[in-house]
N, C-alpha and C positions, 0 to 999 in steps of 0.2 A: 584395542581396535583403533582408538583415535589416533594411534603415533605413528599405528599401519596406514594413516588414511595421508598423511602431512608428508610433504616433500619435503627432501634436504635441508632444504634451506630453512622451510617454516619453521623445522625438528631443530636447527640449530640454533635461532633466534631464541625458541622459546627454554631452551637450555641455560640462557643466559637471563633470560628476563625469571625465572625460576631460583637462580642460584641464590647464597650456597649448597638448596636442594637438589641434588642429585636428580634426572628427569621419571627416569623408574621411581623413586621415590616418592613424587608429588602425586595431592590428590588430583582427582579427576575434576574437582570443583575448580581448583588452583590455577589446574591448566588451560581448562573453561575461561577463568574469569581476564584469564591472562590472552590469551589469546582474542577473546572480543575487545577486550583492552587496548591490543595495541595493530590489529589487524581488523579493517574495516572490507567488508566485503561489494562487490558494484554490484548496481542491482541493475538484471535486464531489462531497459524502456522497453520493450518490444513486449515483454510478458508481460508487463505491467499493463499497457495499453490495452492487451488485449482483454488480458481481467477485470479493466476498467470497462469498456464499451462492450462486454457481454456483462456485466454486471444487471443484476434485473431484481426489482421488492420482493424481497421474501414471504411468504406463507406468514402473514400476521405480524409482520416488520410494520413500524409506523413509516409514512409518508419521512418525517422527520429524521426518523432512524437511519433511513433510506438515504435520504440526502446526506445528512452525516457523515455516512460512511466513503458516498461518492467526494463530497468534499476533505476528508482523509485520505481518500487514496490519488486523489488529483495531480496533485505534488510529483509524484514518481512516476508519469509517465512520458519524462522528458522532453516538456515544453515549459520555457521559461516566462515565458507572456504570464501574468496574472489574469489577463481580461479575456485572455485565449482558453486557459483554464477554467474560468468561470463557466466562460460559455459552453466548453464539454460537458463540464459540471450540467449543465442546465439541460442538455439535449438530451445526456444519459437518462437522464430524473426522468423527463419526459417520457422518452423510448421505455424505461423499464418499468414503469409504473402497472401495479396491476389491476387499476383500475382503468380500462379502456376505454367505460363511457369520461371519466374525467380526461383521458388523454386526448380523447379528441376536442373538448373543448379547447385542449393546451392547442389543439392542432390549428385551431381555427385562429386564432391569437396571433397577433401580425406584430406586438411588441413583449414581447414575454419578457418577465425579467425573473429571476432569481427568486427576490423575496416573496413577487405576487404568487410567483409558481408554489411555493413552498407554502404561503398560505393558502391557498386552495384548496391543497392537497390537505391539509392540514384541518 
């Protein structure tokens, strides 16, 4: 099914990056490792964005956790600014928080930063 899925071209490279193994012949792992090896895939900024900014705390996720994961996914949603990135970082936290009476304190806050956010919640 994987050789059924790969165009020409991919099917041909990886022929070669395989050899002297014959392509029918290799395992499935082989062609796996070979393939992420030497074929990086582009990732959607527009999917990512969006999974990033509906992102919201999970059912017994820490505060911490939370943020974590928002500052993991920050990276991919196609802004290169670090301090622009933070600052998403920071709104998202806010907005998804499921604690509403702490969000509104966050609301009230006229210099929020990062790390105070993060201890609060914390």
């Amino acid at each position: 099914m994987l050789l059924n899925t790969l165009d020409d071209r991919t099917l041909d490279r990886l022929e070669k990056w395989l050899e002297p193994v014959p392509l029918t012949s290799a395992t499935l792992s082989a062609a796996f490792a070979l393939l992420k090896e030497h074929l990086q895939t582009k990732l959607n900024t527009t999917v990512k964005y969006v999974e990033f900014t509906s992102r919201h705390q999970q059912l017994g996720e820490s505060a911490a956790t939370f943020m974590e994961e928002l500052s993991r996914t920050v990276p991919y949603i196609g802004i290169e600014d670090k301090e622009v990135r933070e600052l998403l970082c920071l709104h998202q936290f806010v907005a998804g928080l499921a604690d509403k009476a702490l969000q509104d304190k966050f609301f009230e806050a006229t210099d929020l930063l990062m790390d105070l956010a993060l201890d609060m919640a914390v």
